[in-house]
N, C-alpha and C positions, 0 to 999 in steps of 0.2 A: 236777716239771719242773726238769730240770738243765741250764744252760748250758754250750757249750764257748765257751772266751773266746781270743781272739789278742792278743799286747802285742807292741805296736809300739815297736820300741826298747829295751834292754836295758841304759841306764847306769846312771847313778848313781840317777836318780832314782827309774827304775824297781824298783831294787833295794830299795826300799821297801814296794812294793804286790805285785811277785811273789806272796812268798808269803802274800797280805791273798787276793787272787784264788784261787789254789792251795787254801784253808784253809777255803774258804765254802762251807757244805755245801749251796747251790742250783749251784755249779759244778762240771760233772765232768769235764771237760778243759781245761787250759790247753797253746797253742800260743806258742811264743817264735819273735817276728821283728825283723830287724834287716840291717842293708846291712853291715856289718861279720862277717865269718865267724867270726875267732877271739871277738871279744865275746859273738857268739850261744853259741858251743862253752864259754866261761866259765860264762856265765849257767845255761845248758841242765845242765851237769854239779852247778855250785852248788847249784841247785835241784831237782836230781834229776827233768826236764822229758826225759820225750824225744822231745816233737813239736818243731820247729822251720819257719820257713818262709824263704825269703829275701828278701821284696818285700812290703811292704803290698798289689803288684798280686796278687800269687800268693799271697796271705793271700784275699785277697778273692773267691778263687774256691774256694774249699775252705768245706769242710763249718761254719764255726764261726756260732756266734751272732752275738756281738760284738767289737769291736773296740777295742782301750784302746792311745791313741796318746800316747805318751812320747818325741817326736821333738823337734828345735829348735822353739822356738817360733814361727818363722817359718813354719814346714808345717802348723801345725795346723788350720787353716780348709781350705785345698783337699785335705787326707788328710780330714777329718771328713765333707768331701760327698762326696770320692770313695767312703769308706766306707758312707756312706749311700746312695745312690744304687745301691751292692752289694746293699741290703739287710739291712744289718748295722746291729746296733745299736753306738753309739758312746758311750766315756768319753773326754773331752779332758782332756789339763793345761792349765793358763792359759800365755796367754792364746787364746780361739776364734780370731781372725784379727787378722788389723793392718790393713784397711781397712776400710773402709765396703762395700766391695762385696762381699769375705769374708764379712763377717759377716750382706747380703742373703742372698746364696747358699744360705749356713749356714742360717738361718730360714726359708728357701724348701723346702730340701731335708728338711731335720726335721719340717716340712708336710705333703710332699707325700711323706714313704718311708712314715709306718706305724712308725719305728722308732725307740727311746728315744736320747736325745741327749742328754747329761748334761757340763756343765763338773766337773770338780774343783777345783773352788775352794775352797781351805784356812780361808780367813778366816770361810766359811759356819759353822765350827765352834770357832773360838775363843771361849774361854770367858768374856771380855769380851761377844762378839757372842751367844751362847747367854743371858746375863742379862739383855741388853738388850731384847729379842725379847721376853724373857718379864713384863718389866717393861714394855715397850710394850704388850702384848696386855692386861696388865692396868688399863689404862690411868694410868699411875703417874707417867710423865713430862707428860700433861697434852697442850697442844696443843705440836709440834716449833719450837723456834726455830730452833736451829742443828745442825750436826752437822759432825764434822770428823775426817779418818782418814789417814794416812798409812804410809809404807811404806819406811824410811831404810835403804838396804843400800847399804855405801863397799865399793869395789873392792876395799879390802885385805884383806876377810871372802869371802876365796873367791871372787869373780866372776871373776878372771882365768883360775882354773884352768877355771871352768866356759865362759868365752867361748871359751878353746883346744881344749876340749874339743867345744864344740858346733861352731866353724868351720875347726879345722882350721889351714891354714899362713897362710892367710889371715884370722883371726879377727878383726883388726882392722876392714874392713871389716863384718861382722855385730856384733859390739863395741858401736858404737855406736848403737843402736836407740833410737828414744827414749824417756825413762823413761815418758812417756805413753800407749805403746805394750803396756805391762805393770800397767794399772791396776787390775787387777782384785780385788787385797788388798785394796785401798783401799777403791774403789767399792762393793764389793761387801758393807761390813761396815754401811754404812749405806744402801743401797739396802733391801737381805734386814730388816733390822730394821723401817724403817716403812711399806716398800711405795710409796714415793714416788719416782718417775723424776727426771733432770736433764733440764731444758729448757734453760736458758744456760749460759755459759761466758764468762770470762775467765781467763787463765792467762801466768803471764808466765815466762819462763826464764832458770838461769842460764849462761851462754855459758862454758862449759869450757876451760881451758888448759893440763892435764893433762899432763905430758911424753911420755907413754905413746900421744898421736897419736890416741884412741881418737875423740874429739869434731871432727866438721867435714869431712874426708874419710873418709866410710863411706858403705856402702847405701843411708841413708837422707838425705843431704848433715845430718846433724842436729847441731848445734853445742850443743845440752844436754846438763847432767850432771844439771841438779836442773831439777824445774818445780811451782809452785805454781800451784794451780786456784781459783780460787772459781766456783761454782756458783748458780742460781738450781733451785730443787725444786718440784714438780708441788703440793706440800702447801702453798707458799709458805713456806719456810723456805730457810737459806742453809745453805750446804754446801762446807767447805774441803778440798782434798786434794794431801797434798804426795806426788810420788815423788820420792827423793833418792839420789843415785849416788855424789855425791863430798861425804862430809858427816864429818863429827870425831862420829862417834855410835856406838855400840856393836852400834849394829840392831834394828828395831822393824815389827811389825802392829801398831797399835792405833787405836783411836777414842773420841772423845768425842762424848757427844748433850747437847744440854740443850733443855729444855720448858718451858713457864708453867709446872709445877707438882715437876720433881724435874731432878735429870741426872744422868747419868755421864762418872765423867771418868778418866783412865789416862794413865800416864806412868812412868818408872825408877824413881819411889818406892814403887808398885803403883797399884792403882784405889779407887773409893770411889762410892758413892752419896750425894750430896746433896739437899737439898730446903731450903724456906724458910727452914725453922726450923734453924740452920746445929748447934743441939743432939745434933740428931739424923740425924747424918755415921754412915754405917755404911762402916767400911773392909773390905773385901774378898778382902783376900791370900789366905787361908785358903782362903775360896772357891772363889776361880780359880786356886788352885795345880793345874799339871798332874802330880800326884804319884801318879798312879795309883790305881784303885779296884778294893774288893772284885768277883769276878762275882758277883753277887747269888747269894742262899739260900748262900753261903759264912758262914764265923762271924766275925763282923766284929773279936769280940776278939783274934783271933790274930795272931802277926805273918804279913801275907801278902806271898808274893813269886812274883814271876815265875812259878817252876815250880812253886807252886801253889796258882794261880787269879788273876792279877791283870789288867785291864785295864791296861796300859799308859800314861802319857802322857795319862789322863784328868783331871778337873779333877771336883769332886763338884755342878755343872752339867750332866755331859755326862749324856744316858741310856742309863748304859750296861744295862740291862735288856731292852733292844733287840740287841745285839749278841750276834753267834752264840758261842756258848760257846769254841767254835775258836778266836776269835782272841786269848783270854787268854792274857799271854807273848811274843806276836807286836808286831812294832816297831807304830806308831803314833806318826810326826810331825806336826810342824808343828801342836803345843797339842793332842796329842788327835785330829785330823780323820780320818785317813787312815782309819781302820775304816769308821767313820760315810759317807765318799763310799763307799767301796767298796760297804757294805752297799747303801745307799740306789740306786747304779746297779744291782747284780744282782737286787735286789727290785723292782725299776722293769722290769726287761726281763723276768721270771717272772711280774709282774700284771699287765701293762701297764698303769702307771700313769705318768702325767707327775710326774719327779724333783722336789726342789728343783736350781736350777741346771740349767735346761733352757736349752733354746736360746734361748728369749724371755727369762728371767732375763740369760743370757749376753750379748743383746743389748743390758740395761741395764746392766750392766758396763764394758760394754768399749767403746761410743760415745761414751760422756762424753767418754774417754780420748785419741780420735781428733780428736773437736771442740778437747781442750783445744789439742794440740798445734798443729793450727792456726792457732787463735787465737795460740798464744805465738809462731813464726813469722810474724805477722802484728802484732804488739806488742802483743799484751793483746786487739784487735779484741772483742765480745761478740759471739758468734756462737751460731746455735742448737744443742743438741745432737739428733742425729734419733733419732727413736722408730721402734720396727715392730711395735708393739703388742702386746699381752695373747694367751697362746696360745689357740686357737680354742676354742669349749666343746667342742667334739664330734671332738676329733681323732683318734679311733680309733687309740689305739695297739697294735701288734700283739704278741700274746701269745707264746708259747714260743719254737720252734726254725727259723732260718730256713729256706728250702725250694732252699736252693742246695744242688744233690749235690756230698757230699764228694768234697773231690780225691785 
């Protein structure tokens, strides 16, 4: 069973997964779309692509399986249910939606299509978040006290080019989104580790004064640059999470957890396991270095490079034993993840089987986020976060090729 897949939007970021998509041998056609002509005409030649379509509408009626939308992250919740509702299975970038009612929809409609709905969320595969998991499942940390994750990216590392890019003459107004709005690096590193949802919030912000005008009149009337969260967890544990926009910091995903019985902790100097006995500190650099891996049944003696045999950007956490031979060579950001989503959604719409980072996953992500924001707008207020519970045991999801005739 081979997919043909449509990517929605053709920038920068996309130029990433292209060829991750293109390279995976359960996929046998990729279609590139985009509202921009000469972007598409880039893309499409770059990539040596020569379907093209001009409209996620006119995507949506043509023959393809799925859908992989790389658009502003402001679209992504009503293109994902539009897409769904197609019949089409759906990959999102983060974040799924910006409100509450996005992301009902979203979990209504990945319900009720039959069809895989997958976030790509990068944090799901950092290699901090991969030992943790594994260390949790072993049960090594003991019972959760705390956990705590954050997401520091300052304007001067690029966001400016990327706000212009996504809004245009008017960027400013989309600019200022608030950080809370984009939680899901965070959320999502300790959510995916111990399975424990956010029920409360308090979160308080900091009131921006930026010269650059970005903070206070925008889209969202939002007056934060930076917002700190604390959280109350379903497991009865506390949970901090900072997004930070305007910070003296070089930029960071990471997280700390600590248990009665061990922790993890990470920061600029690397990470480390702890436990009681402070003797027996195991530092980790080595570890989690994303310095790329043999493909397996390679000779591990040799020097290996790119052009031939290396996983990319992996960390000797990841499993790369799982991943299609194909994509040795091929980029791989953000710590390693990019294979791993990609695989994980195409083998998700070939078995039908429910991803990691489905729609229900997605929903504990990204509500925390929404409740924080509120609360901080409200000075700290503790407010509940909403839940939409557990995906259903029996949700039939549907197998192969969808049955819309090609356009």
């Amino acid at each position: 069973m081979e997919l043909q897949v449509g990517i929605v939007g053709t920038g920068a970021f996309a130029q990433a997964f292209i060829p991750l998509f293109k390279a995976h041998p359960q996929v046998d056609r990729v279609v590139l779309c985009d509202l921009d002509d000469e972007k598409l005409a880039r893309s499409a030649a770059r990539f040596q692509i020569g379907d093209t379509c001009p409209s996620l509408e006119a995507l949506c009626e043509t023959g393809v399986d799925a859908v992989c939308l790389f658009t502003q992250n402001w679209l992504h919740g009503p293109q994902a249910v539009q897409a769904l509702e197609a019949g089409k299975h759906v990959y999102s970038a983060v974040p799924p939606g910006i409100s509450v009612a996005e992301i009902e929809k979203l979990v209504a409609a990945a319900g009720a299509s039959g069809a895989v709905y997958m976030l790509g969320e990068t944090s799901y595969y950092y290699p901090g978040v991969l030992y943790c998991r594994e260390q949790y499942a072993r049960g090594a940390f003991g019972r959760i006290v705390y956990g705590q994750a954050e997401y520091y990216h300052d304007w001067d590392h690029g966001l400016y080019e990327v706000a212009r890019w996504r809004g245009g003459k008017h960027w400013r107004e989309t600019a200022g989104i608030p950080p809370m709005y984009y939680p899901t690096h965070s959320t999502s590193q300790i959510v995916s580790v111990t399975g424990a949802r956010m029920t409360q919030v308090s979160c308080q912000g900091f009131e921006d004064k930026g010269e650059d005008g970005i903070y206070g009149a925008n889209d969202w009337s939002n007056p934060f640059s930076n917002q700190s969260a604390l959280f109350g967890m379903s497991d009865g544990s506390v949970c901090r999470i900072n997004e930070f926009r305007r910070v003296g910091h070089p930029g960071c995903v990471r997280m700390g957890l600590q248990g009665t019985e061990g922790g993890f902790e990470q920061s600029a100097a690397g990470a480390a396991w702890l436990c009681k006995d402070g003797e027996r500190m195991e530092h980790l650099g080595n570890l989690l270095a994303c310095s790329g891996q043999p493909v397996p049944g390679s000779d591990p003696m040799r020097k290996v490079t790119a052009s031939d045999g290396t996983h990319l950007g992996v960390s000797k956490v990841h499993p790369v034993e799982r991943l299609p031979e194909a994509f040795a060579g091929l980029p791989n950001g953000h710590a390693g993840s990019h294979q791993f989503l990609v695989d994980d959604f195409v083998m998700s719409c070939v078995n039908g089987t429910l991803p990691p980072n489905n729609a229900w996953d997605a929903a504990r992500y990204m509500l925390p986020g929404l409740a924080a924001h509120e609360s901080s707008l409200r000075g700290g207020v503790l407010l509940p976060v909403p839940d939409l519970g557990d995906p259903p045991g029996e949700i039939g999801l549907r197998t192969g090729t969808s049955q819309v005739a090609p356009h």
